[in-house]
N, C-alpha and C positions, 0 to 999 in steps of 0.2 A: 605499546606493542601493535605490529599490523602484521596483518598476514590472514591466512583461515585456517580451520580445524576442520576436517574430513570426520563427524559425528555418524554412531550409528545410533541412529535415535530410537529406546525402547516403547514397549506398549504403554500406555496411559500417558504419557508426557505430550506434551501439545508443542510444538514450535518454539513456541513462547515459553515453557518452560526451560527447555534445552539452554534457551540465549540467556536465561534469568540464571541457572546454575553456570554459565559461564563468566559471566556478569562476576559475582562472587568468588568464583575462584582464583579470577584474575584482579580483582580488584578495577573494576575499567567499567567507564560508563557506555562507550561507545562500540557495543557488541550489537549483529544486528544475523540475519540468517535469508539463504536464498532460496525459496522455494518451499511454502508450508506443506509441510505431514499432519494429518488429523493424528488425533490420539489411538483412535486405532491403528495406524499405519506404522512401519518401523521401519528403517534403513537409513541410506546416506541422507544425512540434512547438513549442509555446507554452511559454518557460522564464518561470521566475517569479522575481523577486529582491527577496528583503528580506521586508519584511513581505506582498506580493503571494504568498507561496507560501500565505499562508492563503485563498486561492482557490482552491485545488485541485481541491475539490468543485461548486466553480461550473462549473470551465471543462470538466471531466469530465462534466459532465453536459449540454454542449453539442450538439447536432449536429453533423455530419461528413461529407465527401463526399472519393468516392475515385473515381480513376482507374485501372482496375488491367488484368492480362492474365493467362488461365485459358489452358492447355493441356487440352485433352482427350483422353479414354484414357490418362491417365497419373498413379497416386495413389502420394503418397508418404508418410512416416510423419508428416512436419511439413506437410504439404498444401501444402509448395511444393517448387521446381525445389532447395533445399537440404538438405531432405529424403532418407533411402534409396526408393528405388522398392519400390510392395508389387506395385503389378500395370499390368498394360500391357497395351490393351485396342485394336484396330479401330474408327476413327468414320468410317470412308469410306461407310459406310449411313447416317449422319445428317447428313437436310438442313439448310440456314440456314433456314429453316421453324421446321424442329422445334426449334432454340436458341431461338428470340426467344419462340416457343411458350412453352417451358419456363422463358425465363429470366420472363416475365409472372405467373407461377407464383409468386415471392415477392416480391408487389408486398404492402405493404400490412404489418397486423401479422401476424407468424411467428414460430414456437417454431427456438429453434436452441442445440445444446447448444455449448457453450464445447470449443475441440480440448486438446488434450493439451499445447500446447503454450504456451498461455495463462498470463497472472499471475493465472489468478483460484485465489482460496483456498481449499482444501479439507483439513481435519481441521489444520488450522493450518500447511497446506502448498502454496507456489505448486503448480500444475499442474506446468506445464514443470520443475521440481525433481524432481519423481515420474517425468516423461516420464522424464527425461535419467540415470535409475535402471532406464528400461527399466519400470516400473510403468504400467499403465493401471488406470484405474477408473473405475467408472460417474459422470456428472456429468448431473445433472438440466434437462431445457431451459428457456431463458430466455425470456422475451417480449422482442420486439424488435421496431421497425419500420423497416418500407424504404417511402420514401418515395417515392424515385426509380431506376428501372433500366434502363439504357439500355442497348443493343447496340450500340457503335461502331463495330465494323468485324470481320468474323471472314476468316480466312485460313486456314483448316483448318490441324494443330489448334488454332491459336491464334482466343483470341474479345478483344477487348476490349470493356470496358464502361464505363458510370460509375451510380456510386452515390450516394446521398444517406439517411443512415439513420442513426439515432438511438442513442446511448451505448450500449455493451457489445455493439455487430455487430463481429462477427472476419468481415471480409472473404474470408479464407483459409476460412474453413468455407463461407462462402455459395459460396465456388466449388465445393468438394466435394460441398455438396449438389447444388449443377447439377447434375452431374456424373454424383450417383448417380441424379437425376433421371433422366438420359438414358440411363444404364445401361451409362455408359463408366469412370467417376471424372473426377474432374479435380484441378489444383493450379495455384498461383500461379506466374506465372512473374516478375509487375513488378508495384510495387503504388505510386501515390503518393497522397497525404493534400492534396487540393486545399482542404478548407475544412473551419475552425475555428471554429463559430458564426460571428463575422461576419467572422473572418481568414479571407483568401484565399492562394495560392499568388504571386498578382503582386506581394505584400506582403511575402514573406517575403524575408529577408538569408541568406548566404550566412555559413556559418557563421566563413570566416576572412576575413570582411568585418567584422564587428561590431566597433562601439565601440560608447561611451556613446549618439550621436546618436541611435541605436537604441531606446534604452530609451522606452518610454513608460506614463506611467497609464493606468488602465483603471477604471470602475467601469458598474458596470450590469448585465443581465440578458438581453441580447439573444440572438435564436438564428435561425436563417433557415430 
């Protein structure tokens, strides 16, 4: 079988899980997925089967929008709520003003350096490998753009937002910068993955829904 499955990937499941239960359902060793979600994150995660994983690099390079929710005053070593706490800070002085203020702030193209707890490679070593040794190291910042940054709704200290922004944005960093922005920290507390170039969320199957009906071709270049 080739083609891909539009997954909405739930909480606790890693990546790697998602591709290992398809793995088995299909009987198929060559299932592979574009674009990892940590386990706390949930939404579209694009699996690839057959000869479709040599798209990898296509769908990777897609645009991406997210849903997510930032706590403020509160930073932790993975820059989210699973994370150890490093510090814990007062935002009862900061108005919904001053967020929307700050969050306009990374409208556009931005430098932002990859967290610690990232799959990006360095000296031939994921990050998160080095993290989870207790290792930090300098990592050099990336160009990236944010296309779209909305403020959805804040409830002190929580803010939600939605995003729209372009390959290699670690959503968890763009809230710590808020954060340090406003001179509180911040960390994730919900994060979902609404759209996959032109896959949406309303599209995606349920991971212990999927059969074959599921599967479909794909060819093209599109991006939204």
């Amino acid at each position: 079988m080739d083609g891909i499955i539009v997954v909405n990937k739930p909480d606790g499941l890693t990546s790697h899980d998602v591709v290992a239960k398809v793995r088995r359902k299909f009987n198929m060793k060559r299932v592979g997925h574009a674009g990892t979600l940590d386990p706390l994150a949930t939404g579209v995660l694009v699996v690839l089967l057959g000869k479709s994983t040599k798209l990898f690099d296509e769908f990777v390079g897609f645009d991406k929008a997210y849903r997510a929710t930032l706590i403020l005053g509160r930073k932790t070593t993975s820059a989210d709520i699973q994370g150890e706490t490093i510090s814990e800070k007062s935002v009862d002085h900061i108005s919904s003003e001053e967020i929307k203020k700050v969050f306009k702030q990374f409208v556009g193209e931005i430098e932002q350096v990859p967290p610690m707890v990232s799959a990006v490679k360095m000296k031939g070593k994921k990050l998160y490998q080095l993290a989870r040794k207790g290792v930090v190291i300098n990592r050099p910042a990336r160009n990236i753009t944010i296309r779209k940054l909305e403020v959805r709704s804040i409830e002190m200290p929580q803010v939600e937002f939605y995003v729209e922004c372009s390959k290699g944005t670690y959503v968890r960093q763009l809230a710590e910068d808020i954060g340090e922005a406003l001179g509180c920290g911040a960390c994730i507390c919900q994060i979902e993955r609404t759209k996959v170039g032109e896959f949406e969320i309303n599209e995606a199957v349920k991971i212990e829904d999927i059969n074959e009906s599921h599967i479909r071709n794909w060819q093209g270049k599109k991006r939204f």
